[in-house]
C-alpha positions as CSV (number, residue, x, y, z in Angstrom):
1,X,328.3,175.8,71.3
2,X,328.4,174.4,68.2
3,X,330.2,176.0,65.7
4,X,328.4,175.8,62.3
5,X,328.7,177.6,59.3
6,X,328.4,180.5,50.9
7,X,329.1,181.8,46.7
8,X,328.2,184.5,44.6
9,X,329.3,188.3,45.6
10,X,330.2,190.9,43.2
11,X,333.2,193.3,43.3
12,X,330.3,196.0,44.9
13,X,330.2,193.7,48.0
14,X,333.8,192.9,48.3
15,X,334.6,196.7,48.0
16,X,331.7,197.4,50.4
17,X,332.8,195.0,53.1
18,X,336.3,195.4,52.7
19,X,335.9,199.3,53.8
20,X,333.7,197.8,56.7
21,X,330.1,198.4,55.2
22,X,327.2,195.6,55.7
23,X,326.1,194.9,52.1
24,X,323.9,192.6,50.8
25,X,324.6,189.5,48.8
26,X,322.6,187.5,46.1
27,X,321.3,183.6,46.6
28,X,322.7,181.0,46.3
29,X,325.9,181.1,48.0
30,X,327.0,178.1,46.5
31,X,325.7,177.9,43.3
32,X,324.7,174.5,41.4
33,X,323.8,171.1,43.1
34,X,325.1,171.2,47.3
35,X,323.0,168.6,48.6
36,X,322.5,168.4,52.2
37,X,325.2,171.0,53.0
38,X,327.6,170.2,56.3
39,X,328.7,173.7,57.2
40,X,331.2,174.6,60.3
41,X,333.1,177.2,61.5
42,X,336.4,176.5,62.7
43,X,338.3,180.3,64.1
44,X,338.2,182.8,61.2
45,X,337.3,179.9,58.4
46,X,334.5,178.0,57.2
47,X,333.9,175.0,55.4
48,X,331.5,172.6,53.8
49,X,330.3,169.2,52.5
50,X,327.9,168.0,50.3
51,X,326.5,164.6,49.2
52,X,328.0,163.1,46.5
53,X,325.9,160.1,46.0
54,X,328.0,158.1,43.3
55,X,330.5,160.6,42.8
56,X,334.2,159.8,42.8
57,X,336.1,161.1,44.2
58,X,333.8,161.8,47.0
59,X,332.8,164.6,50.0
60,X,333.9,167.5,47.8
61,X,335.3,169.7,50.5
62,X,335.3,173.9,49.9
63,X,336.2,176.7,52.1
64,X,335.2,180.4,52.9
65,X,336.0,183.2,54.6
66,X,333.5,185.6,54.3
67,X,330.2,182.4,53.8
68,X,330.0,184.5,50.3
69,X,332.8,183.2,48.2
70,X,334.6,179.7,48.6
71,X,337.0,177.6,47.2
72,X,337.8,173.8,46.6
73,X,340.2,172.5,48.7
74,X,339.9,168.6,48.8
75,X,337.8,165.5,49.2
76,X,336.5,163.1,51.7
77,X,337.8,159.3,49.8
78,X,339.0,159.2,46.9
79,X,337.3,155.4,46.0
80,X,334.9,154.0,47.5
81,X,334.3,150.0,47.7
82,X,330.6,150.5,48.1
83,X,329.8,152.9,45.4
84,X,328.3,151.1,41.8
85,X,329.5,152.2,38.6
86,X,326.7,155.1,36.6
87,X,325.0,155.2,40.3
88,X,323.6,158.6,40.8
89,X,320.3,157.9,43.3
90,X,322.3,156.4,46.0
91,X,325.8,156.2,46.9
92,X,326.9,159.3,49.7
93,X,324.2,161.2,50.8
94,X,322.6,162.9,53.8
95,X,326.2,163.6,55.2
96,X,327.4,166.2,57.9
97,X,331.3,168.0,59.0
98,X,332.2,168.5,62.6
99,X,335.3,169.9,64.5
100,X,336.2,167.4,67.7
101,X,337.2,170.1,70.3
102,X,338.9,166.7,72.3
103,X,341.3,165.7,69.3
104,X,341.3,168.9,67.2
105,X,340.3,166.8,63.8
106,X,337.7,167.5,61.2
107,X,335.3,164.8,60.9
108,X,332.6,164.0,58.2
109,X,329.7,162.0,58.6
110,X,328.5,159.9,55.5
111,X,326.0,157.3,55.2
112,X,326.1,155.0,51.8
113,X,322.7,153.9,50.2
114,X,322.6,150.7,52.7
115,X,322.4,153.1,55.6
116,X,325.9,151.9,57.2
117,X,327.2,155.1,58.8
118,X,331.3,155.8,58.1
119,X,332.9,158.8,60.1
120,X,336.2,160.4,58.1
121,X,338.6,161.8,60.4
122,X,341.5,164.1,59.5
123,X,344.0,166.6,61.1
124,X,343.7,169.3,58.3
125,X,340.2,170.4,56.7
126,X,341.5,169.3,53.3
127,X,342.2,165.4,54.5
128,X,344.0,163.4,53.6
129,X,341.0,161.6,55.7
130,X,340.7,158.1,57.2
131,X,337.5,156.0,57.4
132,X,335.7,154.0,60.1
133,X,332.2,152.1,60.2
134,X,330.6,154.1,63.1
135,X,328.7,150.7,63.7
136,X,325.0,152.2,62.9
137,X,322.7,152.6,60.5
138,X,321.0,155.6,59.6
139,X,321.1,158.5,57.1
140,X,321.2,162.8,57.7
141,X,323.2,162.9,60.6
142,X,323.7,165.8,62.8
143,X,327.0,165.8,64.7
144,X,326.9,168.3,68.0
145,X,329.8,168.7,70.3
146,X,328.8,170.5,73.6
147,X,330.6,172.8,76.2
148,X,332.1,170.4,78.0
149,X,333.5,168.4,74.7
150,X,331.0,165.6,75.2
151,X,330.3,164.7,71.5
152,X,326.4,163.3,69.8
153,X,325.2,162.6,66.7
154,X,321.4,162.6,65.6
155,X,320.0,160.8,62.5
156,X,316.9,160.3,61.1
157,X,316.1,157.1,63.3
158,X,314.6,160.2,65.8
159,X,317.7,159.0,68.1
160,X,320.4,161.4,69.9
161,X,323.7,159.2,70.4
162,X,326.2,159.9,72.3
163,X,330.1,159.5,70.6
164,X,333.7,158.4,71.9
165,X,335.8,161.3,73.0
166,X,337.0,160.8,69.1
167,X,333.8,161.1,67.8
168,X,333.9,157.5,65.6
169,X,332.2,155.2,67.7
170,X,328.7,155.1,69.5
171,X,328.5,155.1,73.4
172,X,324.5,155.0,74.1
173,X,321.4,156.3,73.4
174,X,320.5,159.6,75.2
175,X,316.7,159.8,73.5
176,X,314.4,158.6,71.4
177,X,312.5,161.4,69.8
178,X,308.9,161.2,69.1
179,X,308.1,162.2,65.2
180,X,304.2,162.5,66.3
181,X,302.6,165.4,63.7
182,X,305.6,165.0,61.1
183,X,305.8,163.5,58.2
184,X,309.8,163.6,57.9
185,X,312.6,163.9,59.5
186,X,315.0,164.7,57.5
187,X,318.2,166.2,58.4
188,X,318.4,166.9,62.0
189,X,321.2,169.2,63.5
190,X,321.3,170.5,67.0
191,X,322.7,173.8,68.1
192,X,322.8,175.1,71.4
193,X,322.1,179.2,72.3
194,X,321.3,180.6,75.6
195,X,321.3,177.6,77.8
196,X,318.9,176.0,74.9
197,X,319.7,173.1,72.6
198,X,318.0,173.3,69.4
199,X,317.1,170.7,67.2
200,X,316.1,172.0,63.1
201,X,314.5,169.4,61.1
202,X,313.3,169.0,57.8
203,X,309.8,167.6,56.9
204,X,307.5,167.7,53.8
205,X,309.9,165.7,51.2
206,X,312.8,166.6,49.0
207,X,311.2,167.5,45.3
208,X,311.1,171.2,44.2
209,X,307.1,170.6,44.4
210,X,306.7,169.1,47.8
211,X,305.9,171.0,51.0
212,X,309.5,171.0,52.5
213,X,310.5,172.8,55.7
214,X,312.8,173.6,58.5
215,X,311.1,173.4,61.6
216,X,312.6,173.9,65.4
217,X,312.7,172.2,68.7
218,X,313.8,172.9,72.1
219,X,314.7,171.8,74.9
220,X,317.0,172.4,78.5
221,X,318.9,169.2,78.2
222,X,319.1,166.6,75.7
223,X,317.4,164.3,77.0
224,X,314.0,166.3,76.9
225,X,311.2,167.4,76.4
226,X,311.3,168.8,73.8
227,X,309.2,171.4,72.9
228,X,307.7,173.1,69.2
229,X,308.3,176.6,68.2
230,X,305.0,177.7,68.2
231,X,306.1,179.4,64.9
232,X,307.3,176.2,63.5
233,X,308.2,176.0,60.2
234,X,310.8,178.4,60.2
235,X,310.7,178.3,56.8
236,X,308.5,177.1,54.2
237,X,308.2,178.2,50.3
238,X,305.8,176.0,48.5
239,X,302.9,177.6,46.5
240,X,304.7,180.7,47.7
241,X,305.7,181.7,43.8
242,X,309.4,182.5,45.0
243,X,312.3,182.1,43.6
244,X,313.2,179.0,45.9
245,X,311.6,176.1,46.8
246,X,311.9,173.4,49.3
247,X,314.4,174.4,52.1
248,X,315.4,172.4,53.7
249,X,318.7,170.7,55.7
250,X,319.2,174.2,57.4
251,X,322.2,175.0,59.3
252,X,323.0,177.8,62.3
253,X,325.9,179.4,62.3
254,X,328.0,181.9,64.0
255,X,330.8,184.4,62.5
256,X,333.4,185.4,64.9
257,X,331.7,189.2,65.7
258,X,328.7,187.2,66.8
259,X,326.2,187.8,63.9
260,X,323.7,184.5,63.2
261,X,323.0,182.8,59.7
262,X,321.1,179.9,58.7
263,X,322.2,177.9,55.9
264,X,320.4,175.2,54.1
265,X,320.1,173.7,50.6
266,X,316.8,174.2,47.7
267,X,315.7,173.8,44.8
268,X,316.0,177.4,42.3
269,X,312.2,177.8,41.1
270,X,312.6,176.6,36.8
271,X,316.5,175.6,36.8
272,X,316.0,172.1,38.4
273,X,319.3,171.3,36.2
274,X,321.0,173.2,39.3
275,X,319.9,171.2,41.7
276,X,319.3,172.1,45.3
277,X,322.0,174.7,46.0
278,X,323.3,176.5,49.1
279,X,321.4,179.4,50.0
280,X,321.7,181.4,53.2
281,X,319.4,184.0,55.3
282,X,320.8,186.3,58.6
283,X,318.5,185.1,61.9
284,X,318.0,187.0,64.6
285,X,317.4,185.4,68.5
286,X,313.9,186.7,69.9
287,X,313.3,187.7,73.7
288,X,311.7,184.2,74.2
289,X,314.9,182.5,72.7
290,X,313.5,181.2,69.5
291,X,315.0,182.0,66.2
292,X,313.4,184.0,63.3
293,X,314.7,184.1,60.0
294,X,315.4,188.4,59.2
295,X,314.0,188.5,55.8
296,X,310.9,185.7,56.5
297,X,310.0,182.0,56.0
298,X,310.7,182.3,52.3
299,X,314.0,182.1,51.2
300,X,314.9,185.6,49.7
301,X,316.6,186.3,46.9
302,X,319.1,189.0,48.6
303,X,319.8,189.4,52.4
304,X,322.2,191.3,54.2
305,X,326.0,189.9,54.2
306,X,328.5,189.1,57.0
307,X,330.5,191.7,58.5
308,X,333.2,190.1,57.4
309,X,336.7,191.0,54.8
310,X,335.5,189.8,51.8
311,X,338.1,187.5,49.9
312,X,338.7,186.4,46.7
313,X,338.2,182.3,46.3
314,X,336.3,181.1,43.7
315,X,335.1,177.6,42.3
316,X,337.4,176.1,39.3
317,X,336.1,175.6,36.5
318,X,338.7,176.0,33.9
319,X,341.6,173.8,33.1
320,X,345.0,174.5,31.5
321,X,345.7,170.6,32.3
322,X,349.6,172.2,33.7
323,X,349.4,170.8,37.4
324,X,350.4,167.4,37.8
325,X,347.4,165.9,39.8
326,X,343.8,166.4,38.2
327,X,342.0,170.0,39.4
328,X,339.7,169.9,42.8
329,X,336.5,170.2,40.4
330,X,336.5,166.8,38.4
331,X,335.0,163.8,38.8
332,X,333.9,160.3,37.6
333,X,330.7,158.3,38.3
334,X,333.2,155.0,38.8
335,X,336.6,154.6,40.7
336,X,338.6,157.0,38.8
337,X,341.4,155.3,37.7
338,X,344.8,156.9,38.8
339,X,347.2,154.2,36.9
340,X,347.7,156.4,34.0
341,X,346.2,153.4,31.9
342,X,343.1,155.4,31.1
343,X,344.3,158.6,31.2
344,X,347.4,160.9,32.1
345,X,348.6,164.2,32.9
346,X,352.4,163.5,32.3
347,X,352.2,161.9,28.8
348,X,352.7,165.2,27.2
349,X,352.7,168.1,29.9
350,X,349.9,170.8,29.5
351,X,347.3,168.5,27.9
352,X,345.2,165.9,29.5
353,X,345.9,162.4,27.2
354,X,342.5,160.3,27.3
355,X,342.7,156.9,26.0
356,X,339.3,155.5,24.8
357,X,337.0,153.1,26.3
358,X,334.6,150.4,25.5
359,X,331.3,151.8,24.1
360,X,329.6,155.2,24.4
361,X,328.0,157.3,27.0
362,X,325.4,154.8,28.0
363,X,328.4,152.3,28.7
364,X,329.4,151.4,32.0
365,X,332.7,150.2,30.7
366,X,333.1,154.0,29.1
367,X,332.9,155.9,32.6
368,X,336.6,156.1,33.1
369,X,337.1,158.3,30.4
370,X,333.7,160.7,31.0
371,X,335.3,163.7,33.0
372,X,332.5,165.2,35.2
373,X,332.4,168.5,37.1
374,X,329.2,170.5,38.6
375,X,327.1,173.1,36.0
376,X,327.0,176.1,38.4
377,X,326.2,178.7,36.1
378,X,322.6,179.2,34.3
379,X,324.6,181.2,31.3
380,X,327.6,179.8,30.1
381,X,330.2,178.1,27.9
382,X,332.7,175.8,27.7
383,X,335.0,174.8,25.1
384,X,338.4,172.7,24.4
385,X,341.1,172.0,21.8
386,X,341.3,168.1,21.1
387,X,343.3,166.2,19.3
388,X,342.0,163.0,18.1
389,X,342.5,160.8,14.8
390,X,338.9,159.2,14.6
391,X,339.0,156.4,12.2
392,X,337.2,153.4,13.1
393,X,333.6,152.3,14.2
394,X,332.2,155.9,16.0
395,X,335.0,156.4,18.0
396,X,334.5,160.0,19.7
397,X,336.1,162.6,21.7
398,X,334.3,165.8,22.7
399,X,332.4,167.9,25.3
400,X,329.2,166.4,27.0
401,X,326.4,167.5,29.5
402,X,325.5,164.9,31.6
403,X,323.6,163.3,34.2
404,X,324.0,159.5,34.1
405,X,324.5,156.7,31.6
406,X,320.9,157.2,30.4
407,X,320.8,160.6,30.1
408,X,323.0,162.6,28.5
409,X,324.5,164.7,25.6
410,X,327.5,165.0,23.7
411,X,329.4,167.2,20.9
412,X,332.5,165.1,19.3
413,X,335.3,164.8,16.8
414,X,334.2,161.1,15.2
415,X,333.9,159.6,12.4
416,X,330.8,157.8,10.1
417,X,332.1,155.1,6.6
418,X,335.5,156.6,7.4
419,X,334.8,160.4,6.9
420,X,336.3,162.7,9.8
421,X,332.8,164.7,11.0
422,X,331.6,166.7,13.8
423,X,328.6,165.3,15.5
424,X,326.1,165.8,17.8
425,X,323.6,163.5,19.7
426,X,321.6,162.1,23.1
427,X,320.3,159.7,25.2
428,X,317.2,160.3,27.0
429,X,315.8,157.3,28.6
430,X,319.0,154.8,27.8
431,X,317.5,155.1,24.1
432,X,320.3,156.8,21.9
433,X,320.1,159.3,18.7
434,X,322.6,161.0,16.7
435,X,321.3,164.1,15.8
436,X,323.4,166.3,13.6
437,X,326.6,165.9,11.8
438,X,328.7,168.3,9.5
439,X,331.8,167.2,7.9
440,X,335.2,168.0,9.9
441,X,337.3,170.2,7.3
442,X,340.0,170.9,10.0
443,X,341.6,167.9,10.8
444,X,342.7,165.7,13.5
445,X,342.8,169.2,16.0
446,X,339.9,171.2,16.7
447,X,338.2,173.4,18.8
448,X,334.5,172.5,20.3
449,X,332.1,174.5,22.1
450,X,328.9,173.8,23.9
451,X,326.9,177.0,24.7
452,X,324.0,177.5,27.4
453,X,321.5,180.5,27.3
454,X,320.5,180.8,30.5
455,X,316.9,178.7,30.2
456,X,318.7,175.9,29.9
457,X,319.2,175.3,25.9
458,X,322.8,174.0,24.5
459,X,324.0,175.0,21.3
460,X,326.8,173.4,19.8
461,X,330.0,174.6,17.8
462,X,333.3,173.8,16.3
463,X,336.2,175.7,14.7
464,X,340.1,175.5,13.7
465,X,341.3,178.0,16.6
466,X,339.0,178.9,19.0
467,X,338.3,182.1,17.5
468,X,335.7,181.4,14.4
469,X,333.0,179.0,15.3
470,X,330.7,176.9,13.3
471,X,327.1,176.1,14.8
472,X,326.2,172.6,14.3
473,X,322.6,171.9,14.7
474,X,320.7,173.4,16.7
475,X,319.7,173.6,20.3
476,X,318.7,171.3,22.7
477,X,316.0,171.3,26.0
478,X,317.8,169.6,28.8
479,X,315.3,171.2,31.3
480,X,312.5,170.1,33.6
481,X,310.7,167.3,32.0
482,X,307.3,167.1,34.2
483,X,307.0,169.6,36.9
484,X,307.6,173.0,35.7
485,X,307.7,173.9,31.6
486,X,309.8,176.9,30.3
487,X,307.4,177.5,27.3
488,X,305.6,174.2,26.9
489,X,309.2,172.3,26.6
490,X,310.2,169.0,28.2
491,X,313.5,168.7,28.4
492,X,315.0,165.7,25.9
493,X,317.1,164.5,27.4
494,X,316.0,165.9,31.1
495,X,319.2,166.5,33.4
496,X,317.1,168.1,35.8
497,X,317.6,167.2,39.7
498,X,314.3,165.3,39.9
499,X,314.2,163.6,36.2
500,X,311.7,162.2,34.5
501,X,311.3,159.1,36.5
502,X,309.6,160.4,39.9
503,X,307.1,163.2,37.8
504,X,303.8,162.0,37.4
505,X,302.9,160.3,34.4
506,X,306.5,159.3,33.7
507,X,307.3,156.7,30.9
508,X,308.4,153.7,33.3
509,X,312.6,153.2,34.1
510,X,314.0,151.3,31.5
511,X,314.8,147.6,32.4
512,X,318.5,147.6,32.3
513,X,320.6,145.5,34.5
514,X,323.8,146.8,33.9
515,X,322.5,149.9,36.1
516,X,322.3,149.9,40.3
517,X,319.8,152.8,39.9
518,X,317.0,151.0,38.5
519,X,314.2,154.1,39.6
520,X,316.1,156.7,37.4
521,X,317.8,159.7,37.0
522,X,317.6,162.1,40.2
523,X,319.5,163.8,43.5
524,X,322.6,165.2,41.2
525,X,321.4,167.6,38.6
526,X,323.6,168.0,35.8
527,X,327.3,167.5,35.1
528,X,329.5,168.7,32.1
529,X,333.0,167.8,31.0
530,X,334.9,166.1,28.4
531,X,335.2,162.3,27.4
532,X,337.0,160.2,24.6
533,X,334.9,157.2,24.0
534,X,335.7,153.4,21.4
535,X,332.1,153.0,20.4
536,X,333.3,150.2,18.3
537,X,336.4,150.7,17.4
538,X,338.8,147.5,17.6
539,X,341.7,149.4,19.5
540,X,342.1,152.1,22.5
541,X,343.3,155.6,20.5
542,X,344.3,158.7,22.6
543,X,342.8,161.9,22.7
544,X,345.0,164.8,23.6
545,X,343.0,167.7,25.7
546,X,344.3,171.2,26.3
547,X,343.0,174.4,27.8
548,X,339.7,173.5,28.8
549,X,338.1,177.1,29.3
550,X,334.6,177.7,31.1
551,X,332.9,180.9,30.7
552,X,330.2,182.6,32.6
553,X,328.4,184.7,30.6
554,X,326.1,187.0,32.6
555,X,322.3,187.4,31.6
């Protein structure tokens, strides 16, 4: 059997669960972008993968114990030689996590945008993992290791391999699949139940708009036939007016008291800035041995939990910058650079010191010093104390939402004909505008906020302690752009999952070379974080960061 593998929860269902009730939690279970979740079950714990197209690091890891709360706990690679600096469309995706029952390791699958398949190997959940070239090409693969700890993998060339006993190299072909009557087939997982193996696909496409579904075969042995549910999809939202759309990428899994779950990413119905998340439904095995979701085709907003302990992990979000290696939740859209020339943890203990680099947020050279994490949160804020003597060209340090070198947003310290100021600005579409300024009457330290609402607006503030704020401008639309309109706004810029490139009528990409991603901004919804940026300025200056504190403010 394979075993297979969620966040949200609130102290009701942990009390609840803990005293041995069944309550019900809230979707998603992983809240904010979790592209093509890998989920597994290994004993009492679970864990899970996502895509991470150009992220890096890479193959953000988490765990759970109760597939309601979860916490980071470490990271496919670190660098990557094939991922392009400000690359968001390609990079990691489609990836899968597997447990080899022959050498006890946790392996991840991961295509990168050529198609060349790497397996990552490791003797603990959290790495540190090694990489090999599985030899194929092919993206979305499904690992499956049987009862007798023969081990396949399924991608979307419609072909079941068989693995080595170590799961990191190809032995044959057991089947070519025939896709007659789909359209996709995207990724495929097999599951085996009764003396059945299953096989859950995805077809329809990946946009919030697009007829997405996950949709079941069957067969005896893998080698065929394979037969159709005759209930197929399984699930299937579009048009539906829920509060999800698109699933897709779904997931069986088992808890150890035997209770079913499917798990599988989509997009949350308005608040494409979050990206496809993790959602999860209980399933219950018919007397013909097909599957039915409990609560319906349509992903629900609530379903009933795991009879499980609830625990306490959460996501980080917040950083004191006190621990000597950067927090699980941070990233870079470039090799982050670990030499302490860019940046350091040691330099002065309890801050994080950011030297500038080359230009400003549309720079490539400038990605070393943008500090990325995931928005998982609709309402929230997050703020910082920064130190930073601006004096020359429009040097910057400051708080930013973010999506990729063409579009983001920013709040800094900086400076304009040698005046300290507070600024505010954007790029939508590579094209850059400062928007708002207000002088800085607090000096070299300050404290900056960026504020969200809930429907996707950031407001901007700055203050001498982190007590009395100052609004600066006002706020900004970084929402859906095309498909669906929260009162007749597009968002400017648009840090949506699907941006404004792939919507219909779309102003064309912007010609510029210096970017891999040439078809625009989509597949990892937005980012936030911090940055300290030359924009002009002859010489490198530090920035000195401390207590950066997120906020989730509930609606």
């Amino acid at each position: 059997m394979k075993l297979r593998s969620l966040t949200s929860g609130a102290a009701l269902v942990a009390l609840l669960t803990t005293a041995g009730f069944t309550a019900d939690f809230t979707n998603p279970i992983m809240r904010g972008d979790w592209s093509d979740p890998g989920v597994i079950r290994v004993g009492d714990d679970f864990y899970s993968v996502r895509s991470s197209f150009g992220w890096q690091p890479g193959l953000p890891i988490v765990t759970s114990k109760d597939l309601i709360h979860w916490r980071y706990i470490g990271h496919g690679f670190t660098t990557h030689p094939k991922l392009q600096p400000g690359d968001t469309r390609f990079g990691i995706w489609g990836v899968e996590m597997g447990f080899n029952p022959n050498t006890k390791q946790f392996l991840i699958y991961a295509p990168t945008r050529d198609g060349e398949l790497f397996g990552y190997y490791a003797d603990k959940p959290e790495g540190p993992y090694q990489v090999k070239s599985l030899g194929i090409l092919g993206i979305d693969p499904g690992f499956f290791a049987d009862d007798d700890g023969r081990l396949y993998l399924i991608t979307n060339k419609f072909v079941i391999n068989e693995l080595t006993p170590d799961g990191l190299s190809v032995k044959g072909e057991i089947v070519k699949l025939s896709r007659a009557g789909h359209r996709y087939f995207e990724g495929p997982d097999i599951f085996k139940h009764g003396g059945w193996y299953y096989l859950l696909f995805s077809d329809g496409g990946t946009l919030p708009h697009e007829p997405s579904t996950i949709t079941t075969l069957r067969a005896r042995t893998l080698a065929g036939p394979w037969e159709e549910d005759p209930q197929n999809p399984n699930m299937f939202s579009t048009g539906s007016g829920a509060a999800f759309e698109a699933p897709a990428h779904g997931t069986l899994i088992d808890t150890p008291n035997g209770e079913w779950f499917i798990t599988f990413h989509a997009h949350e119905t308005a608040f494409y800035s979050l990206g496809r998340q993790m959602l999860m439904e209980p399933i219950e095995w018919m007397a013909d041995g097909w599957w039915r979701p409990v609560a319906g085709k349509i992903p629900p907003l609530t379903a009933r939990a795991p009879s499980l302990p609830a625990c306490d992990y959460h996501l980080a979000q917040s950083d004191n910058f006190a621990a000597p290696m950067l927090g699980l939740q941070w990233f870079f859209t470039c090799a982050p650079d670990f030499s302490g020339r860019s940046w350091s943890l040691a330099e002065r203990p309890g801050h994080l010191v950011v030297r500038t680099q080359s230009g400003d947020l549309s720079a490539l050279d400038a990605l070393p010093a943008i500090f990325q994490q995931r928005v998982i949160d609709k309402k929230f804020s997050f703020e910082t104390q920064v130190t930073f003597d601006a004096r020359d060209g429009r040097e910057a340090a400051g708080l930013h939402l973010y999506h990729d070198p063409l579009m983001n947003l920013w709040l800094a310290s900086t400076v304009r004909d040698g005046k300290k100021i507070i600024a505010v600005g954007k790029h939508n579409l590579g094209q850059r505008t400062d928007l708002w300024s207000a002088p800085n009457p607090h000096g070299a330290t300050i404290h900056l906020k960026i504020a969200v609402d809930g429907e996707e607006h950031a407001t901007f503030f700055f203050g001498p302690d982190g007590e009395a704020w100052t609004q600066i401008g006002g706020p900004i639309y970084f929402g859906a752009s095309g498909h669906h309109l929260r009162n007749g706004e597009r968002g400017d810029p648009d840090l949506g999952w699907v941006g404004r490139y792939k919507e219909p009528g779309a102003p064309p990409s912007p010609a510029d070379p210096r970017l891999p991603n040439r078809s625009g901004n989509i597949w990892t919804a937005t980012t936030f974080g911090l940055f300290a940026l030359g924009d002009g300025a002859p010489a490198t200056r530090a920035a000195e960061f401390s207590n950066f504190i997120v906020v989730q403010h509930l609606p």
